[in-house]
mmCIF file of the N, C-alpha and C atoms, coordinates in Angstrom:
data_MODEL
# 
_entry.id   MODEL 
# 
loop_
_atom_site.group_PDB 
_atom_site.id 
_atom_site.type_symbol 
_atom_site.label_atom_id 
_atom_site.label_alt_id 
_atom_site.label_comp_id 
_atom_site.label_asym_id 
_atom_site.label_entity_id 
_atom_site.label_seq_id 
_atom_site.pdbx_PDB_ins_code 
_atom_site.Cartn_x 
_atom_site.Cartn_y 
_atom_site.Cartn_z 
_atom_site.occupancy 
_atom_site.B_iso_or_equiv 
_atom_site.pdbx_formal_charge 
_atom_site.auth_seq_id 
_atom_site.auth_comp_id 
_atom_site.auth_asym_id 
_atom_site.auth_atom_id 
_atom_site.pdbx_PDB_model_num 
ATOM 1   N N  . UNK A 1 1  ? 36.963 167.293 85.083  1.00 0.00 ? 1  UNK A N  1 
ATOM 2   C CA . UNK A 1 1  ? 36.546 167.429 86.458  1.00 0.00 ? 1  UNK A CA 1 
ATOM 3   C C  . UNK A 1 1  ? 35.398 166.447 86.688  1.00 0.00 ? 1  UNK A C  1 
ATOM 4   N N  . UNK A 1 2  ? 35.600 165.386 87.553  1.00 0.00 ? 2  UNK A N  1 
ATOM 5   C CA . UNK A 1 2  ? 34.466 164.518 87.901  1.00 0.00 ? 2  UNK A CA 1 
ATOM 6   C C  . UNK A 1 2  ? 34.202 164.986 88.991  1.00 0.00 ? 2  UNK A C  1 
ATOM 7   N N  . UNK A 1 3  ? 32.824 164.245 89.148  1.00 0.00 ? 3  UNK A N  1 
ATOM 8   C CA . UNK A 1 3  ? 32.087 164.257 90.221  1.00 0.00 ? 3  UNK A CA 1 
ATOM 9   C C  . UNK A 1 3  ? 31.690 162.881 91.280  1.00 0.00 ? 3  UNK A C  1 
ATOM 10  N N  . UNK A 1 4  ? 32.250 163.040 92.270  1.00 0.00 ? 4  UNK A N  1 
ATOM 11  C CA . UNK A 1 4  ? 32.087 162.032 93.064  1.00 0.00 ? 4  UNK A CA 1 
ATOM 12  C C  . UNK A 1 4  ? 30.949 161.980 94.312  1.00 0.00 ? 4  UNK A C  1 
ATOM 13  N N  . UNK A 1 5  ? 29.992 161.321 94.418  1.00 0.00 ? 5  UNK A N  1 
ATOM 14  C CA . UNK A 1 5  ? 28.798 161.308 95.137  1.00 0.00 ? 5  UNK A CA 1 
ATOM 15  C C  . UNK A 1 5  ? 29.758 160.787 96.477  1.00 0.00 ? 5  UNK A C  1 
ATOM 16  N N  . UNK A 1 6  ? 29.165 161.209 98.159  1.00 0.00 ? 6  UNK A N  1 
ATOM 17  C CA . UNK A 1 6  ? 29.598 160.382 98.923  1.00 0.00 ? 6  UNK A CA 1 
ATOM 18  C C  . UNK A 1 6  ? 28.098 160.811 99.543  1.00 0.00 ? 6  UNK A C  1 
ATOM 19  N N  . UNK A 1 7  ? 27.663 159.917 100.887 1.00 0.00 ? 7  UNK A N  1 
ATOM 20  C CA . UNK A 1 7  ? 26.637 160.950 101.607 1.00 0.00 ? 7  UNK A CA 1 
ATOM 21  C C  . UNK A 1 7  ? 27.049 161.513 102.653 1.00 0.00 ? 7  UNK A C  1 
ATOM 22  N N  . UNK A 1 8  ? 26.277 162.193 103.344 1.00 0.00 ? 8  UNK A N  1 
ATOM 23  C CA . UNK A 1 8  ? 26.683 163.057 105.169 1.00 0.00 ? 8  UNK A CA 1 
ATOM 24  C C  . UNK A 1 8  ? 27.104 162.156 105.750 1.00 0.00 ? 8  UNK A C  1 
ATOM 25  N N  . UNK A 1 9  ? 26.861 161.321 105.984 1.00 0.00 ? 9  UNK A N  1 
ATOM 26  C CA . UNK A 1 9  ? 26.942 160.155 107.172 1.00 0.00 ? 9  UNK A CA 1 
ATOM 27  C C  . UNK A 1 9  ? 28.561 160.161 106.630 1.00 0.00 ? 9  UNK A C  1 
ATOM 28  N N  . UNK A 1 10 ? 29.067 159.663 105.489 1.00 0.00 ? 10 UNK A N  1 
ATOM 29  C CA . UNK A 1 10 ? 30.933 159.474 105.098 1.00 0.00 ? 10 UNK A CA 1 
ATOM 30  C C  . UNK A 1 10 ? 31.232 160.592 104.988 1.00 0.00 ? 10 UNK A C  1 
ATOM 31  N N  . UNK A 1 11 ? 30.633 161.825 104.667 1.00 0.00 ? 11 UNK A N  1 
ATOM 32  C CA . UNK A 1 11 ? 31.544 162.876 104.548 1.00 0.00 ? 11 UNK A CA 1 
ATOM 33  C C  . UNK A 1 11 ? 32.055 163.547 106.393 1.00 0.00 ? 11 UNK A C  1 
ATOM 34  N N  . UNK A 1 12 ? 30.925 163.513 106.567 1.00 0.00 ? 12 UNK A N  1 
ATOM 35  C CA . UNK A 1 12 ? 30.515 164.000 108.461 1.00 0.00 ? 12 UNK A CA 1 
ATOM 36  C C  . UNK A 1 12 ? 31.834 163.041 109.336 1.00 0.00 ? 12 UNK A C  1 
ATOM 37  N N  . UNK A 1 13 ? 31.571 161.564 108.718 1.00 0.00 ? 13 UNK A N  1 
ATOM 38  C CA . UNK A 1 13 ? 32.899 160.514 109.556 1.00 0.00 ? 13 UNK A CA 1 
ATOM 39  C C  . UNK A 1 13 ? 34.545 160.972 109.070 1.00 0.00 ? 13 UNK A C  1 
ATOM 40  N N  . UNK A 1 14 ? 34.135 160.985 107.457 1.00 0.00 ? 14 UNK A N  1 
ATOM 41  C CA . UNK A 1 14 ? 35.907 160.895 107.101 1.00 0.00 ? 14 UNK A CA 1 
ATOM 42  C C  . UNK A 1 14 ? 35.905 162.464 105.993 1.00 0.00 ? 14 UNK A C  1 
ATOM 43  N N  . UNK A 1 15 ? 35.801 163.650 106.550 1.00 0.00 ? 15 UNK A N  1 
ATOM 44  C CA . UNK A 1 15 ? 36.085 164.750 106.133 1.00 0.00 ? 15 UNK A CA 1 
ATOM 45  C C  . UNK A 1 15 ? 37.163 165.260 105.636 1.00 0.00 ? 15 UNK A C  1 
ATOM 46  N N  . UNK A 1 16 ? 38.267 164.676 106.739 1.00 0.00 ? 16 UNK A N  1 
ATOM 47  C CA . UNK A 1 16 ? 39.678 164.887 106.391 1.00 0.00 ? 16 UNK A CA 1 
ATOM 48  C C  . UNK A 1 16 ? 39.876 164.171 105.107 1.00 0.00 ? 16 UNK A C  1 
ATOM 49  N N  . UNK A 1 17 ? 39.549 163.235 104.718 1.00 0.00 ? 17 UNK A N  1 
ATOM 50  C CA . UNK A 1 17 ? 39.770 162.302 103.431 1.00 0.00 ? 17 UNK A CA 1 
ATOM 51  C C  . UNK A 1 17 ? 39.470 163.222 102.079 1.00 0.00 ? 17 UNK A C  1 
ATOM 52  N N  . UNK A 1 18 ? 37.692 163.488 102.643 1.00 0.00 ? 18 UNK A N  1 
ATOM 53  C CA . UNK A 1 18 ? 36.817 164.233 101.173 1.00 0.00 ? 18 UNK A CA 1 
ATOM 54  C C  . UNK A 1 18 ? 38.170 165.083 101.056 1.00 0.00 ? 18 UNK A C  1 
ATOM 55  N N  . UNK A 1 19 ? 38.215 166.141 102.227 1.00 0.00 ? 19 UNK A N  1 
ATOM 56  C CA . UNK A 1 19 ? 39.250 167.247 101.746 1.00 0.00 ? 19 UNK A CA 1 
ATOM 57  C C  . UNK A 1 19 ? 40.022 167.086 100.801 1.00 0.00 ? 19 UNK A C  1 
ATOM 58  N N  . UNK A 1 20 ? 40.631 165.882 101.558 1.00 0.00 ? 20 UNK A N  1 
ATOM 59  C CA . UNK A 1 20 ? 42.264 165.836 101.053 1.00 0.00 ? 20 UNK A CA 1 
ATOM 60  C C  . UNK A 1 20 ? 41.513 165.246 99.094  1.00 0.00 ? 20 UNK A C  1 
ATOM 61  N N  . UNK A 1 21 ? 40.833 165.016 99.362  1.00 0.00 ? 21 UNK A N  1 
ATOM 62  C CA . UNK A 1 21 ? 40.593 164.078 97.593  1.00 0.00 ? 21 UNK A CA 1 
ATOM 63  C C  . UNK A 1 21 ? 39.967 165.129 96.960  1.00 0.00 ? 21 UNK A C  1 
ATOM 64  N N  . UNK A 1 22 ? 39.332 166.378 97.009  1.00 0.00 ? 22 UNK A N  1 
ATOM 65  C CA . UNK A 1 22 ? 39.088 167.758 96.930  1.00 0.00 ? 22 UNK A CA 1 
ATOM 66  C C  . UNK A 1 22 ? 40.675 168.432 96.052  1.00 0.00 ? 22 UNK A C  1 
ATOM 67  N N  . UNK A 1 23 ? 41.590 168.745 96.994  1.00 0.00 ? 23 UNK A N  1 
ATOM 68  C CA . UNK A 1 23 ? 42.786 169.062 97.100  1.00 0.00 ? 23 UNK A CA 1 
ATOM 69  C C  . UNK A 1 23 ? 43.642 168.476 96.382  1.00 0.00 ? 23 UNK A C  1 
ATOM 70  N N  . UNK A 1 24 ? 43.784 167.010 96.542  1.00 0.00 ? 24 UNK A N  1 
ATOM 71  C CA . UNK A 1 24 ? 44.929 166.419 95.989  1.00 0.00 ? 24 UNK A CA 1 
ATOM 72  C C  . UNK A 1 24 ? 44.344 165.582 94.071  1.00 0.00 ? 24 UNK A C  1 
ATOM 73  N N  . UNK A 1 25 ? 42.772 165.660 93.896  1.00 0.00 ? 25 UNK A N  1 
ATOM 74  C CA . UNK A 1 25 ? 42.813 165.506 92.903  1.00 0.00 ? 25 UNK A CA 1 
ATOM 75  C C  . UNK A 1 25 ? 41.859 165.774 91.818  1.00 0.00 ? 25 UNK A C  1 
ATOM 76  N N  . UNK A 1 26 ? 41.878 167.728 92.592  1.00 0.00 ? 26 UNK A N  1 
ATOM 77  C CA . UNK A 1 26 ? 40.529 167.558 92.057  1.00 0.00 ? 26 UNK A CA 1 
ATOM 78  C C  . UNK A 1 26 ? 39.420 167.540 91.441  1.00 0.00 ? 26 UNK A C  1 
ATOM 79  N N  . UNK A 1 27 ? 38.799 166.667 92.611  1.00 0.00 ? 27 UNK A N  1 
ATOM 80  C CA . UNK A 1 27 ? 37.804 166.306 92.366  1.00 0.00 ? 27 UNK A CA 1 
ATOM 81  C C  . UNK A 1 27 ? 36.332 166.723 92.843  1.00 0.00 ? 27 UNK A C  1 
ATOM 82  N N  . UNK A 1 28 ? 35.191 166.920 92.428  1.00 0.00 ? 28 UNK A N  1 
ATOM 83  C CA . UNK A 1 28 ? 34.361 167.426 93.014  1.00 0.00 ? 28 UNK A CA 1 
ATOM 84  C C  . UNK A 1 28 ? 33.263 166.730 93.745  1.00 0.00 ? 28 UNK A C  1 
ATOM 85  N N  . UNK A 1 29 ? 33.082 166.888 95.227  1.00 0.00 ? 29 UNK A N  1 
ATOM 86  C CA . UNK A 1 29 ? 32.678 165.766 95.557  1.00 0.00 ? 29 UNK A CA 1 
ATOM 87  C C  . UNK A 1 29 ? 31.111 166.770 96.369  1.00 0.00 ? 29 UNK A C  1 
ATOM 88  N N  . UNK A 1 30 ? 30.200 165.650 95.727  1.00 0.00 ? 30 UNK A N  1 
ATOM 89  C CA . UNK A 1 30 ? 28.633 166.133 95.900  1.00 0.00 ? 30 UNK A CA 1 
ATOM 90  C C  . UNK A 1 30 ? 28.163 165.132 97.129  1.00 0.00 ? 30 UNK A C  1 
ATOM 91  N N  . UNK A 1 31 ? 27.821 165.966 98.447  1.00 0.00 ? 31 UNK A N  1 
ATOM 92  C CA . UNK A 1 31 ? 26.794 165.128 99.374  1.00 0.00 ? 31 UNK A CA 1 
ATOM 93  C C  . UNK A 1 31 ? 25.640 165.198 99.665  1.00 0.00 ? 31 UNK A C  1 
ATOM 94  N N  . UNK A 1 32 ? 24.910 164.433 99.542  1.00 0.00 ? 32 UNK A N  1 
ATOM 95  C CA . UNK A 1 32 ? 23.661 164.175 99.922  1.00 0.00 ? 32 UNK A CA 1 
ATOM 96  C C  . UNK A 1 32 ? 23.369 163.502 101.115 1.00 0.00 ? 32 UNK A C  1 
ATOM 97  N N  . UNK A 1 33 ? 22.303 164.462 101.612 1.00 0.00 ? 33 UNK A N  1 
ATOM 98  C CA . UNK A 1 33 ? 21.741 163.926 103.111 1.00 0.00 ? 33 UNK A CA 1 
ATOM 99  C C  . UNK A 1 33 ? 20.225 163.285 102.896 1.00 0.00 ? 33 UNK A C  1 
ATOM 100 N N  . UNK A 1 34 ? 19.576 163.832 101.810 1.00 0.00 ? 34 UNK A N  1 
ATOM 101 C CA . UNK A 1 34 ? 18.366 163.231 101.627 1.00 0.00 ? 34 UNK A CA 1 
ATOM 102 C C  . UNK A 1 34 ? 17.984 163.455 99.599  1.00 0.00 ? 34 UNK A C  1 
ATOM 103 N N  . UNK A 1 35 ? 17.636 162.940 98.793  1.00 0.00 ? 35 UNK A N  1 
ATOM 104 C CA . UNK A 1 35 ? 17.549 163.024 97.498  1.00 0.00 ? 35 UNK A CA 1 
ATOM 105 C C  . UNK A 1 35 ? 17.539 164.661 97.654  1.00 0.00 ? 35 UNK A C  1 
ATOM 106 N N  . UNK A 1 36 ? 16.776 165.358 97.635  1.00 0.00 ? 36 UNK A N  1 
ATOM 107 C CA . UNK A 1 36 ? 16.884 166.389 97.383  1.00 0.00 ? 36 UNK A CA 1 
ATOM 108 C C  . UNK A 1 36 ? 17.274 167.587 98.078  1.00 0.00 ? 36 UNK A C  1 
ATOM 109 N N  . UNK A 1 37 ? 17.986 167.298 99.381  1.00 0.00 ? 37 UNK A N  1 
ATOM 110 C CA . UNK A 1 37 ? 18.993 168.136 100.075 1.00 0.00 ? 37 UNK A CA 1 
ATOM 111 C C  . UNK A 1 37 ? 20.479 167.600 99.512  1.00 0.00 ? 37 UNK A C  1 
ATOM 112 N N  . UNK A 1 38 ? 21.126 168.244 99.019  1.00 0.00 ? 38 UNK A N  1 
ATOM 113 C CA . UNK A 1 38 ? 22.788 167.908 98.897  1.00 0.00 ? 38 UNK A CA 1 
ATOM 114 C C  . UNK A 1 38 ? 23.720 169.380 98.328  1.00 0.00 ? 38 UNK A C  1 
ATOM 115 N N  . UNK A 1 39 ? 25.135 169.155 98.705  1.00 0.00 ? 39 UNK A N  1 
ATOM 116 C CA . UNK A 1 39 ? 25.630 170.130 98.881  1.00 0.00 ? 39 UNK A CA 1 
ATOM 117 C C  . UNK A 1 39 ? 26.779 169.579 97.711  1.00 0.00 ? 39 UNK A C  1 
ATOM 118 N N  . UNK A 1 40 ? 27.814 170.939 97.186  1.00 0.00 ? 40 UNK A N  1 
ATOM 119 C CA . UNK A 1 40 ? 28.898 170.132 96.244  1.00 0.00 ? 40 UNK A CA 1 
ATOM 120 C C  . UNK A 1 40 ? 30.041 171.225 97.426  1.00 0.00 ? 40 UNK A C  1 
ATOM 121 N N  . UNK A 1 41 ? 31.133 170.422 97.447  1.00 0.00 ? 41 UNK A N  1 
ATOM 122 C CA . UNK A 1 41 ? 32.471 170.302 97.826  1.00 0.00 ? 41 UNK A CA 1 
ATOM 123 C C  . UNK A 1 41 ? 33.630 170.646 96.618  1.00 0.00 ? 41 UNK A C  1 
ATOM 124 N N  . UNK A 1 42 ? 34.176 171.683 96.308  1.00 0.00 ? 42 UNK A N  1 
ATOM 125 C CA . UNK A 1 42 ? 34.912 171.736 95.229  1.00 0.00 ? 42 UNK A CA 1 
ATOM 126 C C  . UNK A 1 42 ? 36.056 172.441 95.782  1.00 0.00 ? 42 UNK A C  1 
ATOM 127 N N  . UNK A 1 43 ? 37.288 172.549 95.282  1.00 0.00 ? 43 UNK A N  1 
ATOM 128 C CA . UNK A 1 43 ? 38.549 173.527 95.298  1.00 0.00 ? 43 UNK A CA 1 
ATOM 129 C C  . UNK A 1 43 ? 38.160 175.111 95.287  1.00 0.00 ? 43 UNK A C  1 
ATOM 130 N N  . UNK A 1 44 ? 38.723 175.789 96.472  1.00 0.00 ? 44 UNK A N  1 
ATOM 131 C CA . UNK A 1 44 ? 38.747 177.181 96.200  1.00 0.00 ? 44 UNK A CA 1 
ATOM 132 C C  . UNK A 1 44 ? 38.955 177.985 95.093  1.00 0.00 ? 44 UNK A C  1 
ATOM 133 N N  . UNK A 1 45 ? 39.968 177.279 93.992  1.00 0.00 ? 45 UNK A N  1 
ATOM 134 C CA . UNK A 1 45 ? 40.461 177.980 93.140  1.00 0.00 ? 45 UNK A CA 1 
ATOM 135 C C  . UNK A 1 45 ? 39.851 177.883 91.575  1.00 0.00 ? 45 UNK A C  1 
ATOM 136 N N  . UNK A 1 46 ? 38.890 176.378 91.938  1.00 0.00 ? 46 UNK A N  1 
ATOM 137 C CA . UNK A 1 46 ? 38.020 175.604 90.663  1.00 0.00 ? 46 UNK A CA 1 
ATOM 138 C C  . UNK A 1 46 ? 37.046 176.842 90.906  1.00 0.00 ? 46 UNK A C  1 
ATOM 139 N N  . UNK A 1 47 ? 36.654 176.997 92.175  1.00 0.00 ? 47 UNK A N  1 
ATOM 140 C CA . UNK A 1 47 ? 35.183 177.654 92.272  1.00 0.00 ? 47 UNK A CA 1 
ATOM 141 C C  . UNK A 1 47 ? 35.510 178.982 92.183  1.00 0.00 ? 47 UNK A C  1 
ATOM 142 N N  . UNK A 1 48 ? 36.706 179.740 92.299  1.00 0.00 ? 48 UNK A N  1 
ATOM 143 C CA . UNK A 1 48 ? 36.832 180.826 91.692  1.00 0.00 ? 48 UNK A CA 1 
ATOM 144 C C  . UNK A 1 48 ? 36.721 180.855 90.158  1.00 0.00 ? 48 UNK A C  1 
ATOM 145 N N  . UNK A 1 49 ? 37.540 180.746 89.691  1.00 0.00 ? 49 UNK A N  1 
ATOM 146 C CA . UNK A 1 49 ? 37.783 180.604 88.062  1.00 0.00 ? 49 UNK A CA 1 
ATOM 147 C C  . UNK A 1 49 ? 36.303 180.051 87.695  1.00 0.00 ? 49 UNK A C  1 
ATOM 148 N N  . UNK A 1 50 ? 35.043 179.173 88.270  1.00 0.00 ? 50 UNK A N  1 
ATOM 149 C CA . UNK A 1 50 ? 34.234 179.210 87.567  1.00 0.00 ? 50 UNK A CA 1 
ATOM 150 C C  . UNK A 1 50 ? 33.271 180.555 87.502  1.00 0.00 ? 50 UNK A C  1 
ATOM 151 N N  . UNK A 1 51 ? 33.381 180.959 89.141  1.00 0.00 ? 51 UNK A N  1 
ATOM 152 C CA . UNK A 1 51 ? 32.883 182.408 88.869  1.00 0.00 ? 51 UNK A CA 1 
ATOM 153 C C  . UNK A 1 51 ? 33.134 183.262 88.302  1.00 0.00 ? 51 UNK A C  1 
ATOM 154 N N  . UNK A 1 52 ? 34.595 183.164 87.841  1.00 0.00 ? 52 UNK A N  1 
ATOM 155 C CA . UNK A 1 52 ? 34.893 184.309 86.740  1.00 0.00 ? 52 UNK A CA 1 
ATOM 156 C C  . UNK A 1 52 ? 34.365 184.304 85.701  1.00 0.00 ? 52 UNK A C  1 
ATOM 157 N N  . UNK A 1 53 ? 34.633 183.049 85.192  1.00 0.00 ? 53 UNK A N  1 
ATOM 158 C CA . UNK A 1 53 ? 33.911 182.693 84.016  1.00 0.00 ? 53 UNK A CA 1 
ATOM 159 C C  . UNK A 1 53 ? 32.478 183.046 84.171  1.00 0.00 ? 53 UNK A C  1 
ATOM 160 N N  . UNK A 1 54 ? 31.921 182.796 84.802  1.00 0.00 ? 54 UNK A N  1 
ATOM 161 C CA . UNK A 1 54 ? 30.119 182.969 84.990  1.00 0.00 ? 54 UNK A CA 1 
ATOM 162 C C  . UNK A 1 54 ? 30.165 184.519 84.693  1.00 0.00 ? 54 UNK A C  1 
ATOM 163 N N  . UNK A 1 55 ? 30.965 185.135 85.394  1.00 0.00 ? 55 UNK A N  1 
ATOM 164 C CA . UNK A 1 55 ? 30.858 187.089 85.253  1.00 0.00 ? 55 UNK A CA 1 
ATOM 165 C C  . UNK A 1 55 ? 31.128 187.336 84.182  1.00 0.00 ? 55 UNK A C  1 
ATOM 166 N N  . UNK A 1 56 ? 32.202 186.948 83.294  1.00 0.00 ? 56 UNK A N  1 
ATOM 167 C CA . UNK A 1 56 ? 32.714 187.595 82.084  1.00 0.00 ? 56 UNK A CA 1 
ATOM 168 C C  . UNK A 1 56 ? 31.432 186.722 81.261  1.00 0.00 ? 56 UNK A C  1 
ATOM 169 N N  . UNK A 1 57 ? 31.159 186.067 81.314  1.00 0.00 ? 57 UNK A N  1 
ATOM 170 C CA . UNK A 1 57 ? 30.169 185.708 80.087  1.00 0.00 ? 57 UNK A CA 1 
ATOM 171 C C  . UNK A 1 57 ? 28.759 185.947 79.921  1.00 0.00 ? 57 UNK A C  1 
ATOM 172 N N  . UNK A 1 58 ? 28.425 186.984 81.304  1.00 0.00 ? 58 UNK A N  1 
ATOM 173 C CA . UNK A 1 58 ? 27.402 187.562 82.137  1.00 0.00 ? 58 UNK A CA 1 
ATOM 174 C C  . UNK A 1 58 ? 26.786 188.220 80.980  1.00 0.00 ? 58 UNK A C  1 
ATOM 175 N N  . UNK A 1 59 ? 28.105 189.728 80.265  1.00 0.00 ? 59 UNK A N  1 
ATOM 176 C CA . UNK A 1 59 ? 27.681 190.465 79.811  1.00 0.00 ? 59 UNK A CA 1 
ATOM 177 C C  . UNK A 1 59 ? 27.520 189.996 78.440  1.00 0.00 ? 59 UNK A C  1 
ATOM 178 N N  . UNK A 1 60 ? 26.695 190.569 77.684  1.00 0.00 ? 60 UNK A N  1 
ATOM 179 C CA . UNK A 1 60 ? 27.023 189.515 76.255  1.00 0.00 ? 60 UNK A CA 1 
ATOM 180 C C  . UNK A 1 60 ? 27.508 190.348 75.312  1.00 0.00 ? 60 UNK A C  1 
ATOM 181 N N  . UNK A 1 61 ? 28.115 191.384 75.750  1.00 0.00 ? 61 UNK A N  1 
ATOM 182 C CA . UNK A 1 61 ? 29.329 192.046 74.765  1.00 0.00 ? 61 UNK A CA 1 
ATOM 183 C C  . UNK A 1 61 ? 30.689 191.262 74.920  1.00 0.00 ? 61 UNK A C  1 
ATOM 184 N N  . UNK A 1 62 ? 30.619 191.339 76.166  1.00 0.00 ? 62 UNK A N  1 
ATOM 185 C CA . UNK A 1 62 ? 31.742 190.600 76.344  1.00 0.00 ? 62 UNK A CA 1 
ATOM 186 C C  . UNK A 1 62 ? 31.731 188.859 76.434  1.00 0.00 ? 62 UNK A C  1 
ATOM 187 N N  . UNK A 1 63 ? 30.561 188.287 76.308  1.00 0.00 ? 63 UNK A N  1 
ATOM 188 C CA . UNK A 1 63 ? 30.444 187.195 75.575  1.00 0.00 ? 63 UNK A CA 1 
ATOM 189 C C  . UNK A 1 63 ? 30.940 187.061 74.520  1.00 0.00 ? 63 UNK A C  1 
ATOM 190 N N  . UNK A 1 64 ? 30.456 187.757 73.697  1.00 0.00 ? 64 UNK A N  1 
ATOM 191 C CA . UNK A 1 64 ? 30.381 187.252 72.079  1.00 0.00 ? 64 UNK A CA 1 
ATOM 192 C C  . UNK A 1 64 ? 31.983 187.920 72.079  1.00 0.00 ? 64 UNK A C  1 
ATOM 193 N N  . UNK A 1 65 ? 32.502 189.048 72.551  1.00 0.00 ? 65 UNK A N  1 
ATOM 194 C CA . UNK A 1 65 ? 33.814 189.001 72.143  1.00 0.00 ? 65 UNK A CA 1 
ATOM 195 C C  . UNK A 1 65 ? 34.826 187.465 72.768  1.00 0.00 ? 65 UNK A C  1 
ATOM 196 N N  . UNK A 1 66 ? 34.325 187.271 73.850  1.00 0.00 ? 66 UNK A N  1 
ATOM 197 C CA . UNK A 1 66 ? 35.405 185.959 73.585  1.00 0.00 ? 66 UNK A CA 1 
ATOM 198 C C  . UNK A 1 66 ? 34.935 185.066 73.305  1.00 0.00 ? 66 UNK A C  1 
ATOM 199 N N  . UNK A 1 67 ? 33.762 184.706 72.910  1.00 0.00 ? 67 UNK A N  1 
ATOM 200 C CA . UNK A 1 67 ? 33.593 183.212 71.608  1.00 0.00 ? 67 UNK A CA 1 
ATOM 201 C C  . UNK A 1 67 ? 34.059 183.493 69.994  1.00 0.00 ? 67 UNK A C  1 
ATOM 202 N N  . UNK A 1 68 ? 34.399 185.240 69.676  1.00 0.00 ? 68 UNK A N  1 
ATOM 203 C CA . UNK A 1 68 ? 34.589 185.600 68.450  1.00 0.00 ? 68 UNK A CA 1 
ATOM 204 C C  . UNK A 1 68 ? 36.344 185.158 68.443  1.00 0.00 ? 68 UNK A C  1 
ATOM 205 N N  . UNK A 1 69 ? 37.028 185.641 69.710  1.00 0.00 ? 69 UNK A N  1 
ATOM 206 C CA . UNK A 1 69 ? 38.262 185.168 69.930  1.00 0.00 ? 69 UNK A CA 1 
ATOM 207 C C  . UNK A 1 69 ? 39.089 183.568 70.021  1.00 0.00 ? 69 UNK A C  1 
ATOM 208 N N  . UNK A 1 70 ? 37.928 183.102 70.690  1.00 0.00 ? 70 UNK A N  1 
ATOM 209 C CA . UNK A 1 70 ? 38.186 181.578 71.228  1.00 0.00 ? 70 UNK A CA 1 
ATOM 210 C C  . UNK A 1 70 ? 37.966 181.032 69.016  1.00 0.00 ? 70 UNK A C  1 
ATOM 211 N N  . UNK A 1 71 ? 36.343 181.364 68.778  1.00 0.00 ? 71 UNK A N  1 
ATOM 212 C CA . UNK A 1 71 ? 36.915 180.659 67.658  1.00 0.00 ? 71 UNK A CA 1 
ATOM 213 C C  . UNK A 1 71 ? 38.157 181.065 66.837  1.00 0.00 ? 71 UNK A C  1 
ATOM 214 N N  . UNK A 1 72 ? 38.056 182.181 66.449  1.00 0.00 ? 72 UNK A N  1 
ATOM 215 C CA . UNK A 1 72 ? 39.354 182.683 65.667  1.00 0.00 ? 72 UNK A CA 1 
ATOM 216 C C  . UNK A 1 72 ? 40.493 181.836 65.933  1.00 0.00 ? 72 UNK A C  1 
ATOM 217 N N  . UNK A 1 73 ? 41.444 181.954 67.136  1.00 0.00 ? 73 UNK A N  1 
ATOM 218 C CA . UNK A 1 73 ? 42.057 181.282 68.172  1.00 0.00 ? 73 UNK A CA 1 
ATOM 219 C C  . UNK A 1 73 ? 41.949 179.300 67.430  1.00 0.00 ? 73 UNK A C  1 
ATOM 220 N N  . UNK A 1 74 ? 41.098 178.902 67.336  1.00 0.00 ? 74 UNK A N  1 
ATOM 221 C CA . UNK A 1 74 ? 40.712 177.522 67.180  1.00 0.00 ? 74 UNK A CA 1 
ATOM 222 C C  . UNK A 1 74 ? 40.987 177.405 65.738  1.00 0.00 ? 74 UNK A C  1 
ATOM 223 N N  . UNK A 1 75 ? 40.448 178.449 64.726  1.00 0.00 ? 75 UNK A N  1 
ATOM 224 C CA . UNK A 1 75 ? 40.285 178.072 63.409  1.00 0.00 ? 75 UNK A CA 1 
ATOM 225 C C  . UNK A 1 75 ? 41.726 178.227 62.571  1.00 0.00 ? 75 UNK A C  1 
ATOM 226 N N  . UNK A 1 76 ? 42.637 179.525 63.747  1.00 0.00 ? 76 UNK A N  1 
ATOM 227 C CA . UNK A 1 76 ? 43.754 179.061 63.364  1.00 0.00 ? 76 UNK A CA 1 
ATOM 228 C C  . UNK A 1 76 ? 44.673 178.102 64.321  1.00 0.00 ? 76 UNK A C  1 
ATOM 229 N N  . UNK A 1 77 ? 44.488 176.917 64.726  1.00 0.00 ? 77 UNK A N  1 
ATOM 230 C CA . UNK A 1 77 ? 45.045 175.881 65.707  1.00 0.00 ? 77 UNK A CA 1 
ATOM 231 C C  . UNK A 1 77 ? 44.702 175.228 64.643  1.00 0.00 ? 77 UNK A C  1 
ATOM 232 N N  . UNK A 1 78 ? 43.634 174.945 63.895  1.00 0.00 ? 78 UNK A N  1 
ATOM 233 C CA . UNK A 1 78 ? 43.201 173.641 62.910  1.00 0.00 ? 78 UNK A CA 1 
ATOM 234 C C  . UNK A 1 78 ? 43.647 173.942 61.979  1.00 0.00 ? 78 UNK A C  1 
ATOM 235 N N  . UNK A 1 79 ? 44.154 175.288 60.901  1.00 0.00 ? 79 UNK A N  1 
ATOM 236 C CA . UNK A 1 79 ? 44.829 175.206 60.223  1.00 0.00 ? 79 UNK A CA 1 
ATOM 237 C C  . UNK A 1 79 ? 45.864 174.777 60.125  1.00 0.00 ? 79 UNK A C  1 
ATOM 238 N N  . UNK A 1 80 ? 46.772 175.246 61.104  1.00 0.00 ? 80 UNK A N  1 
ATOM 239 C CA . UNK A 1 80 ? 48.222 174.810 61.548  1.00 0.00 ? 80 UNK A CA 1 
ATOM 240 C C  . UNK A 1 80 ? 48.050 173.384 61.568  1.00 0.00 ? 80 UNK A C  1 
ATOM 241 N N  . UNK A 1 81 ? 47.851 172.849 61.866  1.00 0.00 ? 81 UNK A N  1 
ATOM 242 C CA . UNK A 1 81 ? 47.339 171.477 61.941  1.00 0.00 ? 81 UNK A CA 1 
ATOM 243 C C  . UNK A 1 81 ? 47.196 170.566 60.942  1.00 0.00 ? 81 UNK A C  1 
ATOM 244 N N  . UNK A 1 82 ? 46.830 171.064 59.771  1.00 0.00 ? 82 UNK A N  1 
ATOM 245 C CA . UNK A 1 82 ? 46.405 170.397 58.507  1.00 0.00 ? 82 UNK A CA 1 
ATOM 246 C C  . UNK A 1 82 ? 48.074 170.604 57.650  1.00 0.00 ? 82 UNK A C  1 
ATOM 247 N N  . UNK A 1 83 ? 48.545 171.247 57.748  1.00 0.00 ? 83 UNK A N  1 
ATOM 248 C CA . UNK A 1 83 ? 49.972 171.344 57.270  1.00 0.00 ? 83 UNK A CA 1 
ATOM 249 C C  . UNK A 1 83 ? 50.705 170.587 57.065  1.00 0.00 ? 83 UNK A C  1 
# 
């Protein structure tokens, strides 16, 4: 997932575009109106799934159970692998 800078002034003119480049590839596109005012533009469905992620890894029971899974998960992908 990249990040593409545009400012207000191009996003404000050609919106329909950001969208569509949002949508069709995406991409996450960050505007800035002044250095330290700016907003990010992302997919409904990117910015869901990151909130999920943010909640489930909230709790840290349920952290550590899925980094105990994810590695497990990994350590046998690299075995298989070495075969």
């Amino acid at each position: 997932m990249s990040t593409q800078q545009v400012t207000f002034q191009e996003c404000n003119t050609q919106f329909a575009k950001v969208f569509d480049r949002v949508l069709k590839n995406h991409e996450v596109i960050s505007v800035y109106k002044e250095p330290e005012q700016g907003i990010v533009i992302l997919d409904a469905k990117e910015y869901s799934s990151l909130v999920e992620t943010l909640y489930l890894l909230s709790n840290p029971a349920n952290r550590d159970r899925l980094l105990r899974r994810d590695f497990a998960t990994s350590t046998r992908s690299s075995k298989r692998n070495r075969c």
